[in-house]
C-alpha positions in Angstrom: 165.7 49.3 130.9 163.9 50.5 133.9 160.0 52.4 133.8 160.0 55.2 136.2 156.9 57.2 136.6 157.1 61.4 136.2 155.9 63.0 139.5 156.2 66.7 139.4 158.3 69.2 138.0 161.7 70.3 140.2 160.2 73.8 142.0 160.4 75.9 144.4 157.8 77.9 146.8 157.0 80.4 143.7 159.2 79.4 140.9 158.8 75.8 138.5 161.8 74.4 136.6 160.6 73.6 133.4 163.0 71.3 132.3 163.9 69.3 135.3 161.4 66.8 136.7 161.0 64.3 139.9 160.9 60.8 138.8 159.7 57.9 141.0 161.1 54.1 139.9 158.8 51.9 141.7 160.5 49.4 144.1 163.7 51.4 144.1 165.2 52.5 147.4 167.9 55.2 148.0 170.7 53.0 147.8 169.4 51.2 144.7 168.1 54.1 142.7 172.2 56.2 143.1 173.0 53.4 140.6 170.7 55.4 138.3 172.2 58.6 138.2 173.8 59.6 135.1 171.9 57.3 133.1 169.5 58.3 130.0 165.5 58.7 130.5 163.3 59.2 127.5 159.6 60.2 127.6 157.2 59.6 124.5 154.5 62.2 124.0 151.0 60.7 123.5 149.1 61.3 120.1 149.9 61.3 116.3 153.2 62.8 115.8 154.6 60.8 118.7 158.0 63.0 119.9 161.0 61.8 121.9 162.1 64.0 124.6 165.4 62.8 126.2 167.1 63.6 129.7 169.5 62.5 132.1 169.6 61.4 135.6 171.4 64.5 137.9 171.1 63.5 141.3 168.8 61.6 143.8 165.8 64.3 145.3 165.4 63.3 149.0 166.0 60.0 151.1 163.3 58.2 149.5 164.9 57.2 146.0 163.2 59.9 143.9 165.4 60.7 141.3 166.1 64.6 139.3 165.8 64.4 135.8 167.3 67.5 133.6 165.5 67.7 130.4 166.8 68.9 126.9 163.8 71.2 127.0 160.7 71.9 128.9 158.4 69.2 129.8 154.3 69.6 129.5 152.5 69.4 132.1 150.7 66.2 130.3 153.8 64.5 131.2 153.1 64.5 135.2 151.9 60.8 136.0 152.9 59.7 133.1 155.8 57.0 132.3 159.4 57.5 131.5 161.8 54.5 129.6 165.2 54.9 132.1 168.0 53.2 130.0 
């Protein structure tokens, strides 16, 4: 299991894709991070009734080892800077 830490949401100059998000694994490269991609992410939401949203790695998001993320439904915007279990 690898932490990865939720940077933005996938967009656009005027349009936001809810469900699909840019996730930074610290210490990962390009070349490490490809070995991530179709793998399963889950983020925990914070509070009492503690929910599981679930993804999967798509594809690598620029040279830097960032990774997109497609959600099964829209992230909130609590989620940014928050961490994400990669399994």
């Amino acid at each position: 299991m690898v932490e990865g830490v939720v940077v933005n949401f996938r967009r656009g100059r005027k349009t936001q894709k809810t469900n699909q998000m840019i996730i930074l694994v610290p210490g990962y490269d390009a070349k490490k991070a490809e070995g991530l991609i179709g793998k399963e992410v889950i983020y925990v939401t914070e509070g009492k009734n503690k929910k599981e949203i679930k993804g999967k790695v798509t594809a690598l998001h620029g040279r830097k080892g960032a990774l997109r993320v497609l959600f099964e439904k829209g992230m909130p915007g609590q989620a940014i800077g928050k961490r994400v279990v990669i399994k």
